[in-house]
Short mmCIF file of the C-alpha atoms (twelve columns), coordinates in Angstrom:
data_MODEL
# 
_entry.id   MODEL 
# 
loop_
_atom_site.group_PDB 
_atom_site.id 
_atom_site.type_symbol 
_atom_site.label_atom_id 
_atom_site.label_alt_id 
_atom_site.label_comp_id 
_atom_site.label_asym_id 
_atom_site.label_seq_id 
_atom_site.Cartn_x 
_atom_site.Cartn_y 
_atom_site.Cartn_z 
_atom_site.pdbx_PDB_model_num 
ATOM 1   C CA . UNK A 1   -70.855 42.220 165.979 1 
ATOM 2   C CA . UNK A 2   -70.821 38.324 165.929 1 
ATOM 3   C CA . UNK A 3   -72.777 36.563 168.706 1 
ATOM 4   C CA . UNK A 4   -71.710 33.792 171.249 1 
ATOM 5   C CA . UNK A 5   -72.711 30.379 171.479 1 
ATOM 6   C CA . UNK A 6   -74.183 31.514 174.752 1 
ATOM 7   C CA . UNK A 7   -76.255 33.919 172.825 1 
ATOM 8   C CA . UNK A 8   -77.168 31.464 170.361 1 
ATOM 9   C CA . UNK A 9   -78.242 29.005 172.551 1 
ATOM 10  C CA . UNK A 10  -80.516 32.079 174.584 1 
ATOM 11  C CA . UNK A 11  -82.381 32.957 170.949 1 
ATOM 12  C CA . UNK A 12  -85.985 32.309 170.686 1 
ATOM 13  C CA . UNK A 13  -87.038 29.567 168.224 1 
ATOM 14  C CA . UNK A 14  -87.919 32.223 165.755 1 
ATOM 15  C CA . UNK A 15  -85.308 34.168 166.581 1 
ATOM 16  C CA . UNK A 16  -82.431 31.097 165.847 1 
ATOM 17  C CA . UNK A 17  -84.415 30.892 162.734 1 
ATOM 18  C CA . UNK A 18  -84.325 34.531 161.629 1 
ATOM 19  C CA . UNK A 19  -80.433 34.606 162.756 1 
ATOM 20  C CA . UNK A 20  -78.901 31.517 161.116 1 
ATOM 21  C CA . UNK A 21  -81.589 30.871 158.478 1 
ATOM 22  C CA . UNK A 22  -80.096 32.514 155.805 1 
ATOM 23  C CA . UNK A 23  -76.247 30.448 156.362 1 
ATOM 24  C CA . UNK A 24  -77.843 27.948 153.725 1 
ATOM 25  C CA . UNK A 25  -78.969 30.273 150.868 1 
ATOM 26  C CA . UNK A 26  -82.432 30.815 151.165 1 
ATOM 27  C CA . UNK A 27  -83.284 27.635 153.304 1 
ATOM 28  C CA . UNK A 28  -84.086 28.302 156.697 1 
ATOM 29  C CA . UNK A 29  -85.500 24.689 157.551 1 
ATOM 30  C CA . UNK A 30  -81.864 23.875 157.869 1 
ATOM 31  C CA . UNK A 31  -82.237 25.964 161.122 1 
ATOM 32  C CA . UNK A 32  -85.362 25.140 161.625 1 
ATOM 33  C CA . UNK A 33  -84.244 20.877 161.690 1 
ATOM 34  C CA . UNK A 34  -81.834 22.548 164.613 1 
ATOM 35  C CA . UNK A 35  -83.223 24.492 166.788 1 
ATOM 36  C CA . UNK A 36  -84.524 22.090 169.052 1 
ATOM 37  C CA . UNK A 37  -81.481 20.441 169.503 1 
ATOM 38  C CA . UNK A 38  -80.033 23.107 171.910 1 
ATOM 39  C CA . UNK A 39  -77.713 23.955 173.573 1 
ATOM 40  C CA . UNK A 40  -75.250 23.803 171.202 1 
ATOM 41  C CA . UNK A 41  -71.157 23.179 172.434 1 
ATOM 42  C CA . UNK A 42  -69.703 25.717 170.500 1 
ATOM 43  C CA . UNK A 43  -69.748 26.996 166.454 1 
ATOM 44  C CA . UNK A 44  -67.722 23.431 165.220 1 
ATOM 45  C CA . UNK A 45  -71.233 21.279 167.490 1 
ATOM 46  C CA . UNK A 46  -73.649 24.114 165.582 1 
ATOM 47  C CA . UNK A 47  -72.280 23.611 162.410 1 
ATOM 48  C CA . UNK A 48  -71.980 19.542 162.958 1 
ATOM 49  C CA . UNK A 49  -75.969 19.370 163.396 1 
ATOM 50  C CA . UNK A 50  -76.526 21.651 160.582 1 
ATOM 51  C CA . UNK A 51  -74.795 19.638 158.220 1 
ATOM 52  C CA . UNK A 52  -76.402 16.344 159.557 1 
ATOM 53  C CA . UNK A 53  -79.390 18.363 158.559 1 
ATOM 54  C CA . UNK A 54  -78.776 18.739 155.156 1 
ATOM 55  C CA . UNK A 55  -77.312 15.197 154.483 1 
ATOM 56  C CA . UNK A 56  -80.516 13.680 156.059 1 
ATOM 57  C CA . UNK A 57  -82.409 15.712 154.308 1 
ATOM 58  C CA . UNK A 58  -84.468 14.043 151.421 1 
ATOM 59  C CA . UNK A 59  -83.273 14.293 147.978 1 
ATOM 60  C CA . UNK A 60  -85.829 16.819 146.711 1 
ATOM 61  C CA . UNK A 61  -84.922 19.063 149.700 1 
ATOM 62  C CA . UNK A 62  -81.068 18.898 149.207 1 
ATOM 63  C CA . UNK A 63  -82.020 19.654 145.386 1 
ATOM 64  C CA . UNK A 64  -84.280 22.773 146.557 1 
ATOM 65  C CA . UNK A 65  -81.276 23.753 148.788 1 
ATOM 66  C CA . UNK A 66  -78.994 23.545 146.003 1 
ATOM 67  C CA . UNK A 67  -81.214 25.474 143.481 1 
ATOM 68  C CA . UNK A 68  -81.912 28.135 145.769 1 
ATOM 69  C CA . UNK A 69  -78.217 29.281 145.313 1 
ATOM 70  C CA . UNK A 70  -77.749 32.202 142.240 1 
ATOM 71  C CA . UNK A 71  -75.951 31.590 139.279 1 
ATOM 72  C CA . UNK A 72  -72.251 32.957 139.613 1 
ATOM 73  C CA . UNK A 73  -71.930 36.177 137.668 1 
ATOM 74  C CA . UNK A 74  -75.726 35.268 137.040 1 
ATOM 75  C CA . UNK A 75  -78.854 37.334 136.049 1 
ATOM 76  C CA . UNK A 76  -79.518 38.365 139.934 1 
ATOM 77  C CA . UNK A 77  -76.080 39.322 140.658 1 
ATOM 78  C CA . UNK A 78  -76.412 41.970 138.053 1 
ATOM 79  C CA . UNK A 79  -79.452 42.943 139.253 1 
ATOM 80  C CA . UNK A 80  -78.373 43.102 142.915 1 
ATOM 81  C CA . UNK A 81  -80.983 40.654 143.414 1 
ATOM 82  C CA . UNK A 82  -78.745 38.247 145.673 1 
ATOM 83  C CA . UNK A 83  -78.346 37.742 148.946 1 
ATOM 84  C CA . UNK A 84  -76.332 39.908 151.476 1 
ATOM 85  C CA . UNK A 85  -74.419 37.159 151.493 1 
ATOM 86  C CA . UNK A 86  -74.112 36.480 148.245 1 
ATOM 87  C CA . UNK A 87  -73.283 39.546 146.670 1 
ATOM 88  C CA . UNK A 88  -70.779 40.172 149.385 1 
ATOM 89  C CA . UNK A 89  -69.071 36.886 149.003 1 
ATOM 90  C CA . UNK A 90  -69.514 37.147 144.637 1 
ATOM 91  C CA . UNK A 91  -67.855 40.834 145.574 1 
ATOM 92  C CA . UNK A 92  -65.372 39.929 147.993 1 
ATOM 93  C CA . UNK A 93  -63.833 37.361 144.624 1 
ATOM 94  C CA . UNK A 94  -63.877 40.061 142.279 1 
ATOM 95  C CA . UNK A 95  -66.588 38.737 140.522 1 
ATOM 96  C CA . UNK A 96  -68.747 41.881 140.529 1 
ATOM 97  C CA . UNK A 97  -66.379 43.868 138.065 1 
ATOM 98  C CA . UNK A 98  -66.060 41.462 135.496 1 
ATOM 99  C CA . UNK A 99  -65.847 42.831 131.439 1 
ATOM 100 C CA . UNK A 100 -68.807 42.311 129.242 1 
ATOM 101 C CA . UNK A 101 -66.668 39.602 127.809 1 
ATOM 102 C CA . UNK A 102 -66.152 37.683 131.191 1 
ATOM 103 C CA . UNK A 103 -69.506 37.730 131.777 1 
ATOM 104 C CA . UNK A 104 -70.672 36.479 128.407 1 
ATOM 105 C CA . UNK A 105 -68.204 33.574 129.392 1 
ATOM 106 C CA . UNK A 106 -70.057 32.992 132.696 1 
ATOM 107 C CA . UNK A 107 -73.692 33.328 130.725 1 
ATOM 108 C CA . UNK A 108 -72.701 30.486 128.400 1 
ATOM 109 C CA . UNK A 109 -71.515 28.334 130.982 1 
ATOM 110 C CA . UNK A 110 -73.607 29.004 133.442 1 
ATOM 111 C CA . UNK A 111 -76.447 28.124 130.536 1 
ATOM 112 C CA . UNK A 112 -74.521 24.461 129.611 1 
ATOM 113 C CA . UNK A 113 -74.123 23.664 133.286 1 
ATOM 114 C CA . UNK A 114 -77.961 24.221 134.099 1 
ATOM 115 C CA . UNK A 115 -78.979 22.290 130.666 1 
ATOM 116 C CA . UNK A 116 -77.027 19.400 132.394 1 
ATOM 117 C CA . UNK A 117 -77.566 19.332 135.914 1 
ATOM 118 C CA . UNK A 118 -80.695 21.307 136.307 1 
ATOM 119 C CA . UNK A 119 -79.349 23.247 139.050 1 
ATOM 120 C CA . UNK A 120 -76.289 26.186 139.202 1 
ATOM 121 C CA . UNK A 121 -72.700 25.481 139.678 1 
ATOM 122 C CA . UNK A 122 -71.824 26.016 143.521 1 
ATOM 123 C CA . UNK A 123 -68.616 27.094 144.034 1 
ATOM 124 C CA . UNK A 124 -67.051 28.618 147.675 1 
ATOM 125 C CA . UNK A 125 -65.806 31.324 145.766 1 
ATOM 126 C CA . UNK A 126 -64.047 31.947 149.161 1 
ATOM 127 C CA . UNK A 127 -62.348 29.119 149.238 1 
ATOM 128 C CA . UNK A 128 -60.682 29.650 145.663 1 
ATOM 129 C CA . UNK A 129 -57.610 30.545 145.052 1 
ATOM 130 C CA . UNK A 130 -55.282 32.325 143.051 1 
ATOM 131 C CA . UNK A 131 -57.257 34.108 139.713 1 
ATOM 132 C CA . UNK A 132 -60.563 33.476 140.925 1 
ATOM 133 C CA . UNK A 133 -62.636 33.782 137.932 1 
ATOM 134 C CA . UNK A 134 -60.401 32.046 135.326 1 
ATOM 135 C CA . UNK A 135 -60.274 29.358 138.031 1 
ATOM 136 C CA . UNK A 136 -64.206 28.853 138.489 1 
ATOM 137 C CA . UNK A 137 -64.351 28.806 134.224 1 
ATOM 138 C CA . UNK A 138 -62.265 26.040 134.573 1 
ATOM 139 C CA . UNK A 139 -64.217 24.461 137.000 1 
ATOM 140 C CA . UNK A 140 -66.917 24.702 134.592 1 
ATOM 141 C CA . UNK A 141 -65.127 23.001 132.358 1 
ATOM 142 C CA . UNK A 142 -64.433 20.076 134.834 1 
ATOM 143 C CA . UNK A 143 -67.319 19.743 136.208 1 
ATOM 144 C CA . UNK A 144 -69.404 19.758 133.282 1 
ATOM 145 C CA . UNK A 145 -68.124 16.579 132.643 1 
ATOM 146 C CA . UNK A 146 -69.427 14.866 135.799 1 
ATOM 147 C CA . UNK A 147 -72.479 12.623 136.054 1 
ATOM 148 C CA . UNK A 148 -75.279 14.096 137.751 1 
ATOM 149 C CA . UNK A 149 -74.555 12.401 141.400 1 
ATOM 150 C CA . UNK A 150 -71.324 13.117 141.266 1 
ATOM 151 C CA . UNK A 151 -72.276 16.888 140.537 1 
ATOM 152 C CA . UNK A 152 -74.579 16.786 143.313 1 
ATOM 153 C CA . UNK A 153 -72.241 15.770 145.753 1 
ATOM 154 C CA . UNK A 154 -69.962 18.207 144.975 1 
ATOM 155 C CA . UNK A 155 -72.367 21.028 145.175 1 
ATOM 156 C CA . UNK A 156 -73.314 20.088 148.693 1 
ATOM 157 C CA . UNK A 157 -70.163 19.954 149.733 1 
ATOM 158 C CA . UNK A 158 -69.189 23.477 148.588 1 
ATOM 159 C CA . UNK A 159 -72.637 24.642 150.003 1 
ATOM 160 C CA . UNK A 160 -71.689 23.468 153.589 1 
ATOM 161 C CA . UNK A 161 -68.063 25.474 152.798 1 
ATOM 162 C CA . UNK A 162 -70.335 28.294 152.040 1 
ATOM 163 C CA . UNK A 163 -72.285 27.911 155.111 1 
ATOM 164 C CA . UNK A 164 -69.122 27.325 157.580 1 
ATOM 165 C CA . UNK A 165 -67.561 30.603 156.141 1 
ATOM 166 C CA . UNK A 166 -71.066 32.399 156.766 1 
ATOM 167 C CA . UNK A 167 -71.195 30.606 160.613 1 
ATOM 168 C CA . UNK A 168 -67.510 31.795 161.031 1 
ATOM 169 C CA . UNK A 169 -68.600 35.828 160.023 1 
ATOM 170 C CA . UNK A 170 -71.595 35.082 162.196 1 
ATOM 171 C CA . UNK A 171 -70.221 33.512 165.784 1 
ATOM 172 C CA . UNK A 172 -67.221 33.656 167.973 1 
# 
């Protein structure tokens, strides 16, 4: 059942935490930076301050943020170590019944890409389209070839995708 902004805006600070916490993977301070800053207009306002959050966030907290997502087709996704979210959203792309092949592909890239940029590739995989994992392996490809900023960029701007999709399944 998703919840309305009056709702939202009625939540107890640990209860706005507990609720929207987990809409950037594993980093509830993002809520945390915004709960005080209610009431909140409506989902678009809620999601504005949130992502004023993270991009005045200090480097080493938007590089925690970042490395708190799994790797795609990763070591926890077999494991069903992820996050509801995660393993829904991995799921929902098709990325859960891969071959052994596909996900030695993913391994080896996934590998290369944190060698490079110390972190995991961040992808919406909702926001893909067409043959979703041929198209993320060649984002890998891309991508590997981008300078660390660059790379960083991009990965926070596919987190706040992530998160907007997550705000959308949670609110009116």
């Amino acid at each position: 059942m998703k919840i309305t902004t009056a709702q939202i805006n009625a939540l107890s600070k640990a209860d706005f935490v507990a609720k929207l916490g987990g809409l950037f993977e594993a980093s509830p301070w993002v809520a945390e930076k915004v709960v005080g800053k209610r009431p909140v207009r409506d989902r678009e306002h809620l999601f504005r301050l949130m992502g004023d959050a993270v991009r005045r966030a200090t480097p080493d907290q938007q590089l925690a943020l970042i490395r708190a997502h799994p790797d795609l087709v990763g070591r926890a996704a077999r494991e069903g170590k992820l996050s509801t979210a995660s393993a829904s959203e991995q799921a929902g792309a098709g990325l859960a019944a891969l071959s052994a092949a596909d996900v030695r592909w993913f391994d080896r890239y996934n590998r290369a890409y944190r060698e490079k940029f110390d972190h995991p590739l961040i992808v919406c995989v909702r926001d893909v389209k067409g043959d979703v994992k041929q198209a993320i392996l060649d984002l890998f490809e891309v991508r590997l070839h981008n300078d660390p900023d660059r790379e960083r960029r991009i990965a926070l701007d596919e987190i706040n995708k992530i998160a907007q999709f997550r705000l959308g399944d949670l609110m009116d």
